[in-house]
C-alpha positions in Angstrom: 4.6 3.6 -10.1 3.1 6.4 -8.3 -0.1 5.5 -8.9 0.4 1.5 -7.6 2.1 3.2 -4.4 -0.9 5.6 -4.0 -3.5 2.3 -4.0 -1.6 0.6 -1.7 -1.2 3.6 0.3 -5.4 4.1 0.0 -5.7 -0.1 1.4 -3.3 0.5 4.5 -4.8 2.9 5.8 -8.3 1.8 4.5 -7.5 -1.4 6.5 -5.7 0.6 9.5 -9.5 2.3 9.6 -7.7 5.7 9.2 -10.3 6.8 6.3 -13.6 8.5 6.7 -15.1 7.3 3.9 -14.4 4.6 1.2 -11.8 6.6 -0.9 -10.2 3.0 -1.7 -11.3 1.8 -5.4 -12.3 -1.4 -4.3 -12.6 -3.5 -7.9 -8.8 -1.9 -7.8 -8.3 -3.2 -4.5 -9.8 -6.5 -5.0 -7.3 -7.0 -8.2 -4.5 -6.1 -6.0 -5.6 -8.8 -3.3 -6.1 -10.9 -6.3 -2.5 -10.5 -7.6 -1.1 -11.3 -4.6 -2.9 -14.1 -3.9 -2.0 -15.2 -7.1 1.3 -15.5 -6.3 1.1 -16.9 -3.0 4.2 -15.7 -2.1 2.9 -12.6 0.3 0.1 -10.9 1.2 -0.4 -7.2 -0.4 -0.1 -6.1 3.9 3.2 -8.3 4.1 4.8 -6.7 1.2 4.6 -2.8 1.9 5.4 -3.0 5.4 8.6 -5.9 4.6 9.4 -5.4 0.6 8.7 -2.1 -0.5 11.7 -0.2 -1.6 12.6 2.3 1.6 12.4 5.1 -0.9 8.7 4.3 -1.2 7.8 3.9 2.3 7.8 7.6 3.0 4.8 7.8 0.3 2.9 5.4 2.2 2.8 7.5 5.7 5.3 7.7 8.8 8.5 6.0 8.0 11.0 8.4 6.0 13.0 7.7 3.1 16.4 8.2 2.0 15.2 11.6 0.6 13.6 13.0 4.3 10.1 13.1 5.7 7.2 13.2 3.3 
């Protein structure tokens, strides 16, 4: 799990252009978009900033969890 969360941690802020260089694996990226797209439910951007368990959030950069801060 940690490793999903990471990824999608790397593509917001890849997208948010808060990344100096291109740390994002994009085929991993791309498979990601793929996925969701696949779906068609919700884009990847939709579902960590709506879905993704509060708990997780923290991980991803300025909103805390149930356990505190990051």
């Amino acid at each position: 799990m940690e490793g999903v969360v990471g990824l999608l941690r790397k593509m917001k802020n890849a997208k948010e252009g808060r990344v100096r260089d291109n740390v994002v694996p994009t085929a991993e990226a791309r498979r990601v978009e793929e996925l969701f797209k696949a779906l068609g439910r919700m884009s990847w951007e939709s579902f960590v900033q709506h879905r993704l368990p509060e708990d997780l959030k923290g991980s991803l950069g300025g909103v805390e969890g149930p356990g505190g801060g990051v």
